[in-house]
N, C-alpha and C positions, 0 to 999 in steps of 0.2 A: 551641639553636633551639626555641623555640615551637612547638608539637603542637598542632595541631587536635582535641579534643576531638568524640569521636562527639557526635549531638543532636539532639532532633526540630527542624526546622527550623522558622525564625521569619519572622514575613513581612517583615522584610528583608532575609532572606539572598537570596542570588541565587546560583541553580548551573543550568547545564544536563542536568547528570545526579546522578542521583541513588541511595543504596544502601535499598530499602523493608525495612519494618517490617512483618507481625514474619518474622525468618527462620527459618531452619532450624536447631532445635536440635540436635546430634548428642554433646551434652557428659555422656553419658551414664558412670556410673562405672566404671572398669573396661575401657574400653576402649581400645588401641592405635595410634592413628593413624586419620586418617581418607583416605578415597581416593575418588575420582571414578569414574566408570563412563560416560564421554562417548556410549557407545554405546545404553546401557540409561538414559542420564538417571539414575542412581542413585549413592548418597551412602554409603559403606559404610564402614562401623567395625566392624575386628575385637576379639573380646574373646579369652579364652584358648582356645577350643577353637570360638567361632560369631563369624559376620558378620551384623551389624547393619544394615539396608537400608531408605531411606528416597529413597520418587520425589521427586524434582526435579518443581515443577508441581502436585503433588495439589491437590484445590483445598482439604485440610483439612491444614496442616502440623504440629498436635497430637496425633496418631494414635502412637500405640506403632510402632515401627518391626517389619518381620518381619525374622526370623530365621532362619538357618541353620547344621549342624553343618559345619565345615570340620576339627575336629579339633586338635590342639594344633601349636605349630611358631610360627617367624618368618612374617610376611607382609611380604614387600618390593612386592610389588603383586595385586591382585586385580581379576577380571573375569567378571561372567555371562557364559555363551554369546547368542547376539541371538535364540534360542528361550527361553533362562530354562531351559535343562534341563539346563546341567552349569556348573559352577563353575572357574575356572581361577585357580591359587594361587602366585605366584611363592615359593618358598622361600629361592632362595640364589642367588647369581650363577651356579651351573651348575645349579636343577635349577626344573620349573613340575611344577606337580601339579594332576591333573584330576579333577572330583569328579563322580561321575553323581548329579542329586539325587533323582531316583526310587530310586534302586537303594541310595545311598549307598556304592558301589563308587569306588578310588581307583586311579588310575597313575600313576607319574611319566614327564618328560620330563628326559634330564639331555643336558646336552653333557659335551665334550671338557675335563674341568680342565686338560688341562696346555697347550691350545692355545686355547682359545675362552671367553670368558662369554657369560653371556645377558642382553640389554641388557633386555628387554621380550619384550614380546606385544601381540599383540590379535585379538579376533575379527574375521573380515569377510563380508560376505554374499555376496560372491564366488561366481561357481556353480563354480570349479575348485578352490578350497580355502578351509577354514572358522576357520583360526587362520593365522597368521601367528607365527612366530618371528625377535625380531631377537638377531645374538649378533655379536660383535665380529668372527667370520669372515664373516658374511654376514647371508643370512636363510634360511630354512626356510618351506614352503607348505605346510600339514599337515592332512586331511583325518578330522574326527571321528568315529568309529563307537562311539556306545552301546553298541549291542551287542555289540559284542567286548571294548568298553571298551578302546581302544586307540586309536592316532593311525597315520593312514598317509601317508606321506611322498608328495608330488606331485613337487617341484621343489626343488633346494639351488639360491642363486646365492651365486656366491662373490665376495666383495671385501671389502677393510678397513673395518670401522665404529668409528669412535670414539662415537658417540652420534646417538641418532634421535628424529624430533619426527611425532609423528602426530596426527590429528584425523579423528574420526568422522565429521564432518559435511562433511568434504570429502575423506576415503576416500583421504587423501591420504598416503604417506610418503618422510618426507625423511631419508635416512644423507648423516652426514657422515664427512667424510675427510681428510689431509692433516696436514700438519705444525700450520696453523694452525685444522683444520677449516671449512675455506672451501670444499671441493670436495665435491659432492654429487651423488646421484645419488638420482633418485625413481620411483616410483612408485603408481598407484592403482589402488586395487582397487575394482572395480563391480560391481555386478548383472546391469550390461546390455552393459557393453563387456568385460568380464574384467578382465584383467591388462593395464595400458598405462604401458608403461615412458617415462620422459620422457629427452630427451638429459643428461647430463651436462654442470654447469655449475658459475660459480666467484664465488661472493657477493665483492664488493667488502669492503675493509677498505683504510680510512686509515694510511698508515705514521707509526707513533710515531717515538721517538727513534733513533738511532743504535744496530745491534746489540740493538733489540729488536723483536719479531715478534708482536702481541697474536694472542692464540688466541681464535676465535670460541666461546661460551657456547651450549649448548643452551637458555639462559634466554633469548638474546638475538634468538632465531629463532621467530619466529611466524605460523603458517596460518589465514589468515582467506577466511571466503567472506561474502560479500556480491553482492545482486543476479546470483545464479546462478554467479557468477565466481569463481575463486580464488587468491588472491594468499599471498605471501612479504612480511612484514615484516621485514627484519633492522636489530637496532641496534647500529652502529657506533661504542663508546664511545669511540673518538678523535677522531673525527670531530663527532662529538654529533649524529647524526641519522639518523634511520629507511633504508634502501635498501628503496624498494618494486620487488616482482616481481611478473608476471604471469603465470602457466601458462598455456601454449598447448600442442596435439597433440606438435606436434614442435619447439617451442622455447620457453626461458624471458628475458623482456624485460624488462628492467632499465625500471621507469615513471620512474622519479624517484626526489626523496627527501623527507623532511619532517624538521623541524627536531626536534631532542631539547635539554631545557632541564634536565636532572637525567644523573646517574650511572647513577639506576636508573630501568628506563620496563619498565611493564605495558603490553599490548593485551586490548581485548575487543572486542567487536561486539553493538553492541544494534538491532534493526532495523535491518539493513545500514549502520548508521553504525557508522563506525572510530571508537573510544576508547582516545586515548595519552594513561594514567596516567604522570606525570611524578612519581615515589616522594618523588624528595628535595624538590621545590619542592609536595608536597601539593596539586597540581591536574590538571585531565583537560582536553585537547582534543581538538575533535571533528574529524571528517575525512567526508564525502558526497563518493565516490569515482562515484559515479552519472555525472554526466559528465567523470569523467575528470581530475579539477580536486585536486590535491595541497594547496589552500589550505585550514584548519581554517574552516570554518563558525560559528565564534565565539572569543570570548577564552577565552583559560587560565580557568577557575574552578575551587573547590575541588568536592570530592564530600559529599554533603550525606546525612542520614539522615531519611526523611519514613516516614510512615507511612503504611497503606493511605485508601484510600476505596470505599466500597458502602453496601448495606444495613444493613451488620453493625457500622459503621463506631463504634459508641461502641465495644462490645464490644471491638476492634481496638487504640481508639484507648488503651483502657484496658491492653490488652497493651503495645502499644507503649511506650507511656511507662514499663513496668514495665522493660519490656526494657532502654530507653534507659538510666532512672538505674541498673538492675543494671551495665551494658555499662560495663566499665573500658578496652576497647581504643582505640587511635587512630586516627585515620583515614589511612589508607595506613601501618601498624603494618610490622614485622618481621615479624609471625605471617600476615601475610595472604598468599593463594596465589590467583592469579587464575585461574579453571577457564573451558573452553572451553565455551559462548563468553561468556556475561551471567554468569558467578559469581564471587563471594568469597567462601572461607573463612577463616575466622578459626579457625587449628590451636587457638591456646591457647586460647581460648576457646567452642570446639565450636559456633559457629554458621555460616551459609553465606546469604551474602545477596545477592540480586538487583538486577543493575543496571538501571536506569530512564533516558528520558530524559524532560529535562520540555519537552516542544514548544511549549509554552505560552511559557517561558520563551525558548527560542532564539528563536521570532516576533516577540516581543518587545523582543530584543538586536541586530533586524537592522534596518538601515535599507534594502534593495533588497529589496522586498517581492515582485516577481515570481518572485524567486528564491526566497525564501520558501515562496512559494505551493508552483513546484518541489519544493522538498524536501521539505512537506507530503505532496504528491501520494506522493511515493514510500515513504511509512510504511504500517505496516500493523498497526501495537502494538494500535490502538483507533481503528478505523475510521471509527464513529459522532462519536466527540470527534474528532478530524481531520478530518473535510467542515464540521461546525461552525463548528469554526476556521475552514477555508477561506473560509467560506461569508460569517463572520463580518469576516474581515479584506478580503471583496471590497466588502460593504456600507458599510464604513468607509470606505473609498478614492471609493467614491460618494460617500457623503456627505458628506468632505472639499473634494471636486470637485477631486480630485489632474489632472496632465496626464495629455492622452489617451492620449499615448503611453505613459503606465506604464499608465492601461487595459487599452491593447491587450498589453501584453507579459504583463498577468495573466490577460485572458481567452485570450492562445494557449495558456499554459501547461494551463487547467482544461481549453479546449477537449480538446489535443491528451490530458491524463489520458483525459478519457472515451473519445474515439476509438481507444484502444489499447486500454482496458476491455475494449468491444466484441469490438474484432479479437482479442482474447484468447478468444473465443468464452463470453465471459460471459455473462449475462443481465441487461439494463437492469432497472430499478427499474419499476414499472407505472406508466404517464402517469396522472394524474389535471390536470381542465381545469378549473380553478377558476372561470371565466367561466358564466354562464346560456347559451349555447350551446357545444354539444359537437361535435365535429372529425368528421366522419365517413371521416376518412382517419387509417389505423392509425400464508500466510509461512508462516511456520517453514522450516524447510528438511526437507525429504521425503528419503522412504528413498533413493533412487536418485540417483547423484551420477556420471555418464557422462562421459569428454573424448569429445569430435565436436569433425571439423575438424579444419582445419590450420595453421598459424603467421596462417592469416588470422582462425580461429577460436577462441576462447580456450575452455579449459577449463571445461566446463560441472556446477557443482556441485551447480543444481537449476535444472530447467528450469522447473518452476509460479511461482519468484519472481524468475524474469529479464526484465526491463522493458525498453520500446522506448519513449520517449516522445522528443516534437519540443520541440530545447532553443528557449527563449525568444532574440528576437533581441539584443544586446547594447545597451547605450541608456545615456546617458549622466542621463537623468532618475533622481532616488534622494528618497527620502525622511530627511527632518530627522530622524538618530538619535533628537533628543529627541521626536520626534512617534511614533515607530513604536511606543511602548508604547501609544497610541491604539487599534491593531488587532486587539488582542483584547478590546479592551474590550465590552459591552454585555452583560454573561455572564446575565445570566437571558432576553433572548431565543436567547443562544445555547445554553443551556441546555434550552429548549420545542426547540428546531431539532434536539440533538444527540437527545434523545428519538424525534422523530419521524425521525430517519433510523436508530433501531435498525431499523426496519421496512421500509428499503430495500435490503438485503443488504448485506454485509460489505465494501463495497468504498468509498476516500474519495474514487473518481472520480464526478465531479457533471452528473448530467444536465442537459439544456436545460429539462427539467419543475421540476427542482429548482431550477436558476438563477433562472426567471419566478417562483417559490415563496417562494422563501428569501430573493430578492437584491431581485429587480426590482420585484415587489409592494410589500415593506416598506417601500424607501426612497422608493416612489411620491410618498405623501402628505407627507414632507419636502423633495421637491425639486419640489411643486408649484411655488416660486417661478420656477425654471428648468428648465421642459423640455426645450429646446433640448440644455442637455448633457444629461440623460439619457437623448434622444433618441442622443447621438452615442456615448453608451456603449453602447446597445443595437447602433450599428451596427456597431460594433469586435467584438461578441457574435457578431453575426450573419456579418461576414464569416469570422471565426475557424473556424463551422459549418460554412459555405460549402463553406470549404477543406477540411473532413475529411466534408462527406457525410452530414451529420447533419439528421436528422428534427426539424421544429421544432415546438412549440406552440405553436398557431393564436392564444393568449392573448399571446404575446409583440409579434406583428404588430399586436391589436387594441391591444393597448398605445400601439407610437408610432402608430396614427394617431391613439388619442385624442392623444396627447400634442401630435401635430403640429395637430390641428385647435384644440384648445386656445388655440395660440399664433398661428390663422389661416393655418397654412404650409401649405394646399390642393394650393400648387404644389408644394413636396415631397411630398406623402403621392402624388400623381399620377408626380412622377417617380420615388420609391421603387418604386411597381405596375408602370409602364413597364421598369425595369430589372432589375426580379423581386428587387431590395431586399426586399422584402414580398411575400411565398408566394404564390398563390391558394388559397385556402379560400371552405368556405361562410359560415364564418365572419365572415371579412373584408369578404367581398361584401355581406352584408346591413349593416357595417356601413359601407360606403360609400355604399351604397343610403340609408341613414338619414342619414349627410352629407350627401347630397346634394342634402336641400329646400333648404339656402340655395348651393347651388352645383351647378351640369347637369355638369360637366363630370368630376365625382366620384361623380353620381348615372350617368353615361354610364358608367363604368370600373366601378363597381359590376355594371350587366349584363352589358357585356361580359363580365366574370368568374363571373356566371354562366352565362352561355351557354357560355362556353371549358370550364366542367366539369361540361358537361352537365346543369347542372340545373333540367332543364325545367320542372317545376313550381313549382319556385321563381319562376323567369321569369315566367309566367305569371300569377302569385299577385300579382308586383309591377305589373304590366302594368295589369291588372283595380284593382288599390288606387287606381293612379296615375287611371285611366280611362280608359284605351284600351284597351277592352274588345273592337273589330273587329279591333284589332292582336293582340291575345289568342288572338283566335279561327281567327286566319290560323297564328301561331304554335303553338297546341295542332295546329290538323287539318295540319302538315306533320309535327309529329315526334309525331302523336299520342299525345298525352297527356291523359290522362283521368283524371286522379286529380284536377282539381280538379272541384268540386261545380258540375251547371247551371247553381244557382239563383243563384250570381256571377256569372255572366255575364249570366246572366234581369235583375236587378236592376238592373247597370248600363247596359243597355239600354233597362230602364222609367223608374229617370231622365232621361235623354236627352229622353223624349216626343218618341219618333221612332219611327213605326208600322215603317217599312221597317229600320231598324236592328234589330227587335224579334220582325219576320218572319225577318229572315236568323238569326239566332241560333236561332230556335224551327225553322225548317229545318234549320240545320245539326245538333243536336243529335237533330231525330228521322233522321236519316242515318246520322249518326254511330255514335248509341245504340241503337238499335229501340227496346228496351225503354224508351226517356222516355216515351214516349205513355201508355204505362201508370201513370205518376207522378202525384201529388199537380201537383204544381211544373206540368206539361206544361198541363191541366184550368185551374189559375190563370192561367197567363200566356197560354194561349187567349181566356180573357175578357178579359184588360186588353188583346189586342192588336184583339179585337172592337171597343173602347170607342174605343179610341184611331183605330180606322179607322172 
């Protein structure tokens, strides 16, 4: 069979995920195996007597690694404490050794050789116990003292282990048991719940042939969390297909399954999306379990090697390709060992590299773009390039002039992103009003990993990146495969866009500010020719708000009425105000007021809407322009208002050349005022009304 050659990718390869350039060297001389540290993010290679120690994440992966004495001996597994102050050394199947690294003091922990091994360890941050011991009797709950340099025993539980599958990030462990190892019993350890034992339960297996009984793999069982939640992948090599599980308080629920197309299948998890690496057929598919939905999110593709992008990006790029031509491994090789949750290391060749997805590219491979949209929303890799995209792939669908009803299924989707933003107790992005008048109306998964709840509740792995969002309604309108590479096109305005939403906080849910900004402005001046629809996509916009409660920019409303005046639709812009379609603002109101020289009826709806919010001087100001100056004057002296100037008034009474119109105003103002009489303005318009009588 043909091997896929590692390689910087070419633009026309096509993958949805992908392994970045440059990774993790760890191929250092001299030293013995390399080991994961899921809890401390840490990359450790022992040599003969030290452990070699390199963060996962740094933002410089060229750095000498630190070092530690551990002393001479076999390492069958090793683990910081989750303070970084003592060292824990698996020696041998009966004995772990613990190193104070201030003190450089050592004890052992051994079992029972004639009855027990020790399968593992691990630390937990547990407030009842600080290690955890797994051994083929049970487990052990063992409490660290520095000081004494000793371990104090909490709790033995006793039951048969054939082997155990753990993961930091979901504080999750699973013994198995049983003739075939299908029978399991778990528990998680928390910060905040303690010790929460899950019921005992019996993973499915396909029966092979006659008289044979396959035995479940601790390779073949995999803990994955995504979107707060935490799941049980198991792979049933007879069967050829995934068994997903779901943890709940007090019950575990068989979801479904997902097909498997290889002998051998890795999982990872890159932003809550599932990646089943299929080994033998050298491709990944992807799975967005966000609602619930067991179908991969795109075709099988290979896994591809790309290098970074930034500032730094020749220097990089000059690495990488150093890397790529040195790099004799293969893609999805024998040496590769898939680490929880985004790693690959490559044993033989001492490097550890980073799974990617490329979002760009899944947007691209899909033809149901509100769904799309969906899955956008719920990343969180690179925020800024993600609203972009969004932002980028609504404006194209504008300007397509796709049906309204894919519209509307994309703006519920955005809508409903920001409305959960919000309720997430977030903080919007600050409005800015791009119009000449101004509105005068205002991931990763974290330490703590809890179950709460009961079989109604599922297992909560992290509460900060657990989502509530309103699924889009199903719709039978989709977009022409071949067209949907359309929707990410136009990349250097989307490129000025993703810029300026570095500066809107970290989140790819899109405001109604941003929408009017990003979406509805731009495509303005192209769909000059047809208002009408872009009038009916603002109103799929606005209903979408409606529903979730959301604050609008007054710049959105001035929008379709220009749009609707434009096309002479009077009568709509009248019934959009009547049906509160269209907000009231001050905004609005004046600029109904200004429609309304060639129509009373717009120029009517105009005041009214000012008088409905109050704002009297405004009224007044239009009143006096108009020239009905006595109507003015009836309306200031009932809700007294006196911020506008006499001499409007004075003025449009002197044109009139009407003595009595000229008296009543010069009366009412020294009434009103006292202090007029003593004015300039009082002294002049005494004379002109002398002249005039």
């Amino acid at each position: 069979m043909m091997q896929t050659r590692a390689g910087s990718s070419r633009s026309d390869a096509l993958s949805h995920a992908y392994i970045q350039n440059p990774p993790i060297r760890c191929n250092i001389p001299e030293t013995r195996g390399l080991f994961y540290d899921d809890a401390n993010k840490l990359l450790l290679s022992p040599t003969a007597d030290q452990v070699l120690s390199w963060k996962v994440g740094m933002p410089s992966q060229h750095n000498p690694p630190n070092s530690d004495l551990i002393g001479e001996g076999p390492v069958l597994s090793i683990r910081y404490s989750l303070d970084q102050k003592a060292i824990a050394i698996q020696r041998s199947i009966y004995e772990v050794e613990f190193r104070n690294r201030e003190t450089g003091l050592t004890f052992s922990r051994k079992c029972k050789q004639d009855s027990e091994r020790i399968l593992g360890f691990f630390w937990t941050d547990c407030p009842t116990c600080d290690i955890v011991l797994i051994k083929t009797s049970g487990i052990e709950l063992l409490l660290y003292d520095p000081e004494q340099n000793s371990l104090h025993g909490v709790e033995t539980k006793k039951l048969s282990v054939n082997w155990y599958v753990y993961t930091h990030e979901s504080r999750m462990l699973l013994l198995a048991s049983g003739m075939q190892c299908t029978v399991f019993s778990g528990y998680q350890f928390s910060a905040a719940a303690g010790i929460v034992r899950l019921p005992k339960f019996e993973m499915s297996m396909t029966k092979s042939e006659a008289n044979s009984k396959p035995v479940l793999s601790s390779d073949d069982v995999h803990i994955v969390t995504v979107y707060g939640r935490i799941y049980c992948l198991q792979f049933d090599r007879v069967g050829m297909h995934l068994n997903v599980y779901r943890f709940y308080r007090d019950a575990v629920v068989e979801q479904g399954s997902i097909p498997a197309y290889s002998s051998r299948v890795a999982i990872s998890t890159v932003d809550n999306v599932i990646l089943s690496h299929q080994l033998d057929a050298k491709v990944v598919m992807l799975y967005d379990l966000f609602l619930d939905s067991l179908n991969p999110i795109s075709a099988p593709l290979p896994l591809l090697l790309k290098g970074s992008s930034g500032s730094n990006s020749r220097s990089i790029s000059e690495v990488s390709d150093s890397i790529s031509s040195a790099y004799e491994g293969m893609i999805y090789s024998d040496n590769w060992n898939f680490l929880v949750p985004d790693l690959i290391c490559d044993v033989e060749n001492g490097l550890v590299w980073k799974i990617c997805l490329d979002v760009e590219a899944i947007s691209a491979s899909s033809s149901d773009i509100p769904s799309i949209l969906q899955f956008l929303q719920c990343r969180r890799s690179d925020p800024a390039m993600i609203k972009a995209l969004c932002l980028a792939i609504t404006r194209t669908l504008i300007l397509e002039r796709r049906p309204i009803s894919v519209i509307a299924r994309a703006m519920d989707v955005l809508v409903a992103s920001y409305s959960n933003f919000l309720r997430s107790g977030s903080t919007p992005p600050a409005t800015q009003n791009t119009g000449n008048n101004q509105s005068t109306a205002g991931s990763g998964v974290a330490s703590e990993h809890a179950i709460t709840g009961t079989a109604t509740k599922s297992i909560i792995a992290d509460s900060s990146s657990g989502m509530s969002m309103h699924s889009p309604s199903t719709s039978d309108d989709e977009v022409n495969p071949e067209e949907s590479e359309k929707l990410v096109g136009d990349k250097s305005l989307e490129s000025s866009v993703s810029q300026q939403m570095a500066s809107h906080g970290s989140s790819v849910a899109t405001s109604p500010d941003e929408m009017y900004r990003f979406v509805f402005a731009l495509v303005e001046d192209e769909m000059s020719g047809d208002p009408a629809y872009l009038v009916s996509v603002i109103v799929e916009f606005l209903r979408s708000a409606s529903r979730e409660k959301l604050k609008m920019n007054p710049d959105v409303y001035l929008m379709m009425n220009q749009l609707l005046a434009r096309s002479n639709q009077h009568a709509n812009i009248a019934l959009f105000v009547s049906n509160k379609i269209i907000e009231p603002s001050k905004e609005v109101a004046m600029q109904l007021v200004d429609f309304g020289q060639q129509n009373y009826k717009i120029h009517k709806l105009g005041m009214d809407m000012l008088r409905q919010l109050s704002l009297h001087h405004d009224y007044v100001s239009v009143l006096l322009q108009d020239g009905y100056y006595l109507e003015a004057l009836r309306y200031a002296r009932k809700y007294k208002v006196i911020t506008v100037q006499p001499a409007l008034f004075l003025e449009a009474a002197m044109a009139s050349n009407n003595a009595l119109h000229l008296a009543a105003v010069m009366r009412f103002f020294s009434d009103f005022a006292p202090s007029f009489k003593t004015t300039l303005d009082y002294g002049r318009y005494q004379q002109v009304l002398s002249e005039l009588s």
